[in-house]
C-alpha beads as a LAMMPS data file, in Angstrom:
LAMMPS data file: protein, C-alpha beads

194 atoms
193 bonds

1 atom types
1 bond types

-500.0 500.0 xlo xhi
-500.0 500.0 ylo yhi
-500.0 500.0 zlo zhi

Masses

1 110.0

Atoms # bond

1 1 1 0.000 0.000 0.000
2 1 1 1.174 3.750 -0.322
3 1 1 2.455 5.143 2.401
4 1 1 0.848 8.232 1.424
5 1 1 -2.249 6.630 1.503
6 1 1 -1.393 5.139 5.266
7 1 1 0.179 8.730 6.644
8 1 1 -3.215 10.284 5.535
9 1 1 -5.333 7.582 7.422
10 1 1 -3.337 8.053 10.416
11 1 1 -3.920 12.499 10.407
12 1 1 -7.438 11.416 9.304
13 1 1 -8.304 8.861 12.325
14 1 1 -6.568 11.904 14.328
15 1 1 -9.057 14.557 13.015
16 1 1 -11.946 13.137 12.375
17 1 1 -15.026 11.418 14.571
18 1 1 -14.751 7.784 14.337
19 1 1 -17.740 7.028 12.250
20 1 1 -16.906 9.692 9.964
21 1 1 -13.352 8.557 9.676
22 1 1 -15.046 4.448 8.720
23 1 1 -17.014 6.788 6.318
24 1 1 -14.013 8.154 4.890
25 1 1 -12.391 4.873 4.720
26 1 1 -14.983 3.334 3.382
27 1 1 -15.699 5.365 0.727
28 1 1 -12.209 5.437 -0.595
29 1 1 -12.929 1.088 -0.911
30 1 1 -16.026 2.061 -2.879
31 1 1 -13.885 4.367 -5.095
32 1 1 -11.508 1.678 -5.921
33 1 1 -14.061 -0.766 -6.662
34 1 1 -15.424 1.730 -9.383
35 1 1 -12.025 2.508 -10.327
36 1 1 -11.482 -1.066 -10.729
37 1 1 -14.823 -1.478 -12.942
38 1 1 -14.415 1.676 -15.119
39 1 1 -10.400 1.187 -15.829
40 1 1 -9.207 4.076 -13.781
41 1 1 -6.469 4.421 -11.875
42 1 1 -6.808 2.469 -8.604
43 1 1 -4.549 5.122 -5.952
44 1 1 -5.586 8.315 -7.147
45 1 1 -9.637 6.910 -6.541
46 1 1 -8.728 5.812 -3.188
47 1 1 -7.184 9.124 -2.431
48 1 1 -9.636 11.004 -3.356
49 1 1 -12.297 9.105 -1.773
50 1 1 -10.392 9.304 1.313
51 1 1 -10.115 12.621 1.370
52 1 1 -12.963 14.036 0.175
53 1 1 -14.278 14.605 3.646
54 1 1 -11.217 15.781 5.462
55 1 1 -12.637 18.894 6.095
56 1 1 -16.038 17.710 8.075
57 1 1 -14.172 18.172 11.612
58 1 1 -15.497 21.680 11.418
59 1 1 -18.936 22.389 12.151
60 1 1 -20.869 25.042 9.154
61 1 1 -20.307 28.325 11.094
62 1 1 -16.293 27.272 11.277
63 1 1 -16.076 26.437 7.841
64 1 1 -17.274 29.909 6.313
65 1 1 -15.046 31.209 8.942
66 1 1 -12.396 29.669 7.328
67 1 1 -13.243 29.887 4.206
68 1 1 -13.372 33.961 4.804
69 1 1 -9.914 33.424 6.633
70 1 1 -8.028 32.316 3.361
71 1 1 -10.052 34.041 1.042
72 1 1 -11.958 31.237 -0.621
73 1 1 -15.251 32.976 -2.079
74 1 1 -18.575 31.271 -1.350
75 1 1 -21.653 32.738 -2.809
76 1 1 -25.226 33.134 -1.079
77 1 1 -26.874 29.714 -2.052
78 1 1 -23.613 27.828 -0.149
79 1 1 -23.750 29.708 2.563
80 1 1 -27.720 29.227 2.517
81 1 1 -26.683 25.509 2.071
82 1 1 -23.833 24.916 4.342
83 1 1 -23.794 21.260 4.308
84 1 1 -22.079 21.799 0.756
85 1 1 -19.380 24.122 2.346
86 1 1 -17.220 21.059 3.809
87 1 1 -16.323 19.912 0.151
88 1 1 -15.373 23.341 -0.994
89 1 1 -12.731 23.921 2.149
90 1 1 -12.084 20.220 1.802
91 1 1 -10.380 20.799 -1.083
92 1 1 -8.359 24.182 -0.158
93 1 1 -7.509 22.019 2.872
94 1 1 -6.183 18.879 1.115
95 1 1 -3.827 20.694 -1.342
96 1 1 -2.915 23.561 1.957
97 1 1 -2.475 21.704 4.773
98 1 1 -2.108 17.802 3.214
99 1 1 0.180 18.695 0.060
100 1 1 -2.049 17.094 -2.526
101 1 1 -1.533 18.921 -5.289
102 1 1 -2.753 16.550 -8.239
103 1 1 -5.849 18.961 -9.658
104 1 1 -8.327 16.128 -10.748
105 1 1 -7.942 14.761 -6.885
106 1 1 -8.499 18.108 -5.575
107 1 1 -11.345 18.908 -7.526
108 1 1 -13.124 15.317 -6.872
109 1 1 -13.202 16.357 -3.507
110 1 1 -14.444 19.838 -4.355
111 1 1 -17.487 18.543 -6.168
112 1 1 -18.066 15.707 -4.258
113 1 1 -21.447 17.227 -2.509
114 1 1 -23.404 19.079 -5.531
115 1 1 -22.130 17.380 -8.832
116 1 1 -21.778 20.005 -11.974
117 1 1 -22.160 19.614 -15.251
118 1 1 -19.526 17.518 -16.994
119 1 1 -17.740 16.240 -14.451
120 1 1 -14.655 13.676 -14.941
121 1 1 -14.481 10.330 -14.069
122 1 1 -12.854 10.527 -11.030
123 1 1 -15.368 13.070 -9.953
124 1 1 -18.129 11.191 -10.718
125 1 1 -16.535 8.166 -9.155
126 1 1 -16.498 9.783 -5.672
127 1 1 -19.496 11.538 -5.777
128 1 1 -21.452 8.122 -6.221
129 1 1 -19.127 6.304 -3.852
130 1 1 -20.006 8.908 -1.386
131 1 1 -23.720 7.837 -1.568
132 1 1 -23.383 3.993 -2.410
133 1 1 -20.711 3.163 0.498
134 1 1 -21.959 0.248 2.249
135 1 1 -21.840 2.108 5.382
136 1 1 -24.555 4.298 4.012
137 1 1 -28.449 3.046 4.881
138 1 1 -30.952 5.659 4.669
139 1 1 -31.657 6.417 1.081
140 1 1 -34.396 4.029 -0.327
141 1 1 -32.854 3.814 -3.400
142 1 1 -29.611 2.179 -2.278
143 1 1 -29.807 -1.437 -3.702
144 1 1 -30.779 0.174 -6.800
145 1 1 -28.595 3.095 -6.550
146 1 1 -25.391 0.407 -5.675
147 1 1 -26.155 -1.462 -8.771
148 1 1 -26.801 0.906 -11.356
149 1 1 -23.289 2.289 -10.328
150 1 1 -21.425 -0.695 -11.651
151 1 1 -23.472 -0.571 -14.888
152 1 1 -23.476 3.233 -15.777
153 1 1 -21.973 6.023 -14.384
154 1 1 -24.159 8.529 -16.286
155 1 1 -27.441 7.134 -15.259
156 1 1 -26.333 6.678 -11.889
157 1 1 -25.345 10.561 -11.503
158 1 1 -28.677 11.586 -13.013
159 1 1 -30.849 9.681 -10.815
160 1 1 -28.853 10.768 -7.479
161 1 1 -28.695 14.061 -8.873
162 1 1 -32.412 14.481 -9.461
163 1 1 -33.189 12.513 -6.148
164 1 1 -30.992 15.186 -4.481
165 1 1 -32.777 17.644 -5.746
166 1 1 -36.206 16.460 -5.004
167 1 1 -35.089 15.718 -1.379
168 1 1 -33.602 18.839 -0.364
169 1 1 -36.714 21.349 -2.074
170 1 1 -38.847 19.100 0.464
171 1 1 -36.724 19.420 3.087
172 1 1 -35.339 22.883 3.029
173 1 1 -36.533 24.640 -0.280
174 1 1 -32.979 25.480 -1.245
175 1 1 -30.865 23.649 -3.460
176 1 1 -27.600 25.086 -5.067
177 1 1 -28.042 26.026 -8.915
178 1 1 -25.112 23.898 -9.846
179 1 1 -26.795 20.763 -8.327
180 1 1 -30.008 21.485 -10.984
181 1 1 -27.609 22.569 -13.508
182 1 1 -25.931 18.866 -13.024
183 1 1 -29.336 17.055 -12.595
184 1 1 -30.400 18.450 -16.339
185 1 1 -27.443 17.750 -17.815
186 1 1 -26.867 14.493 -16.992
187 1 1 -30.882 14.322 -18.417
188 1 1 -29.657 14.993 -21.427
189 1 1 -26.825 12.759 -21.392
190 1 1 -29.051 9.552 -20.548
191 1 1 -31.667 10.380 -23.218
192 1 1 -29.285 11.575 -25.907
193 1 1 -26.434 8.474 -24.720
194 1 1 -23.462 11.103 -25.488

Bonds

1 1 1 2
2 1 2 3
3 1 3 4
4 1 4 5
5 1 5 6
6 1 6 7
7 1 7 8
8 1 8 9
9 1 9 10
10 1 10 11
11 1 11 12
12 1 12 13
13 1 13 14
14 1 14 15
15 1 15 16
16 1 16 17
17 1 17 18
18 1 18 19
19 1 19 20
20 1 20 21
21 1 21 22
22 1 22 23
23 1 23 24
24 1 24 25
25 1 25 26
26 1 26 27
27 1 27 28
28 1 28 29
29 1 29 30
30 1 30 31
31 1 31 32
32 1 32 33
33 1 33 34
34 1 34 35
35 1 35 36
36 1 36 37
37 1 37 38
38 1 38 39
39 1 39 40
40 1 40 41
41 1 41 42
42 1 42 43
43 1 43 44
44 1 44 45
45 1 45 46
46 1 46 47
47 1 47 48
48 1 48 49
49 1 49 50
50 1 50 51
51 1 51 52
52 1 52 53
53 1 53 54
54 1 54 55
55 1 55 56
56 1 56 57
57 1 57 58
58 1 58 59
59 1 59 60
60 1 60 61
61 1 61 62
62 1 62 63
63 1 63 64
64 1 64 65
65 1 65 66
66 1 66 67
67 1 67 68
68 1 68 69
69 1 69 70
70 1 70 71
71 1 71 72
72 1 72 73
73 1 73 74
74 1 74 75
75 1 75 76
76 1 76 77
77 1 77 78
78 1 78 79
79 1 79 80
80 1 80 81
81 1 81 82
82 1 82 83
83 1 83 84
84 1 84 85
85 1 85 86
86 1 86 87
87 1 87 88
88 1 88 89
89 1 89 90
90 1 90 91
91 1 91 92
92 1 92 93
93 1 93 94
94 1 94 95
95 1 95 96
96 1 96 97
97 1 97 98
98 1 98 99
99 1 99 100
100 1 100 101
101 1 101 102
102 1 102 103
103 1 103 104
104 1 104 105
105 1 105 106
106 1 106 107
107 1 107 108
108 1 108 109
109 1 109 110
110 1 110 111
111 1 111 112
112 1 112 113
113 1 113 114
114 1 114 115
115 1 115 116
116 1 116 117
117 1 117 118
118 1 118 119
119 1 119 120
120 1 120 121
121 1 121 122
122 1 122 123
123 1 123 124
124 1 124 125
125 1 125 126
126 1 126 127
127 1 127 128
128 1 128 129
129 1 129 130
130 1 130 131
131 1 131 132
132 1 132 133
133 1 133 134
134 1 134 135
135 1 135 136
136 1 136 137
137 1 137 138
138 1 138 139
139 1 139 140
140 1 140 141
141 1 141 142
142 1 142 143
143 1 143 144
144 1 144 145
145 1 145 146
146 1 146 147
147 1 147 148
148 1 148 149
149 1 149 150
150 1 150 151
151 1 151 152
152 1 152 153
153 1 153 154
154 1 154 155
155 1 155 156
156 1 156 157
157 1 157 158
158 1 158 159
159 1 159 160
160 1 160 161
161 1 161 162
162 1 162 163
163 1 163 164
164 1 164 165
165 1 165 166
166 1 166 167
167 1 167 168
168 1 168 169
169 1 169 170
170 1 170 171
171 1 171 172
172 1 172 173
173 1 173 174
174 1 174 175
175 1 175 176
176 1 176 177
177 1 177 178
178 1 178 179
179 1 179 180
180 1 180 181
181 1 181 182
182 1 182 183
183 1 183 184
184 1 184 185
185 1 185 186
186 1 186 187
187 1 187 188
188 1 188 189
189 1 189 190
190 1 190 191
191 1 191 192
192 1 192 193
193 1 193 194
C-alpha cells in the first residue's frame, strides 16, 4: 500500500469522529471498486475518496469562517446551504495543509457534494461512492442506486442528482443552482447516450 495513503489515514483517524473517519475509509474502498470497474487508476480513486471529507471536523459556522480566513469565495446559495461548504474547504484544505496537489484529486473532492455539469471520471466516481458506500443506509434507493453504479456512471449521476434535488426542495426549499444545472445535464446525457 502507499504510504501516502497510510500517513493520511493516520492524520485522518486523528481529526476526524470515528464514524466519519469508517465513512471516509470506506468510501475510498467504494472508489476503488469503481475505479477497478471503469479502468481508472486504482490510488488516485482511493485518495480522493479518502479525502474528500477531510474537512467535516469543522462544524458550518467554522467552515465559512475559514473559508473567509483564506479568502476562498462562497456565494449566497452555499452559505444558505452549508452542508455543501465542507467539500469546498475540503479541497483548499487537502492541497494547503495535506500537500495534494494533483488537480483532478483536488477537484473530486471539491465537487463531491453538488455534482456540476460535466464532471470527470474521477469526480463522478467519488461523488457516487459517497452515496453507495456500504456504510450508508438511509436512502431508499440504495440497492438500486449500488447497482446501477457498476453498470453506468451517467445514469447513476442523473438519478442521485435528481433525487438530491427532489429531497432537499422538500426538506429545506434550497438547493444550489449547480446541483439542478448537473441534474439536467446528466438528463440529457441519458436520453441523448453522449
Amino acid at each position: 500500500m502507499n504510504e501516502q495513503i497510510i500517513t493520511f489515514r493516520k492524520q485522518l483517524k486523528s481529526k476526524l469522529d470515528p464514524m466519519r473517519y469508517e465513512h471516509s475509509l470506506s468510501v475510498s474502498f467504494t472508489c476503488m471498486a469503481l475505479a477497478m470497474r471503469y479502468g481508472y487508476d486504482l490510488e488516485k480513486a482511493e485518495l480522493a475518496g479518502l479525502m474528500h471529507d477531510c474537512a467535516k471536523r469543522y462544524t458550518d459556522n467554522e467552515l465559512i469562517a475559514r473559508c473567509q480566513k483564506h479568502g476562498i469565495e462562497l456565494t449566497e446559495e452555499e452559505i444558505k446551504a452549508p452542508a455543501v461548504i465542507h467539500a469546498i474547504y475540503g479541497a483548499w484544505l487537502a492541497k494547503s495543509k495535506y500537500g495534494i496537489q494533483d488537480e483532478e484529486i483536488l477537484s473530486a473532492i471539491r465537487w463531491h457534494t453538488t455534482g456540476k455539469p460535466q464532471m470527470t471520471l474521477l469526480e463522478k466516481i467519488v461523488y457516487i461512492a459517497d452515496y453507495i458506500e456500504p456504510r450508508r443506509d438511509r436512502a431508499s434507493d440504495l440497492n438500486e442506486m449500488r447497482y446501477q453504479a457498476f453498470q453506468d456512471l451517467d445514469q447513476t449521476m442523473y438519478a442521485i442528482l435528481t433525487g438530491t434535488v427532489t429531497y432537499n426542495e422538500k426538506k429545506s426549499g434550497s438547493v444550489v443552482s449547480i446541483t439542478k444545472q448537473a441534474a439536467e445535464y446528466y438528463s440529457n446525457v441519458t436520453k441523448t447516450g453522449k
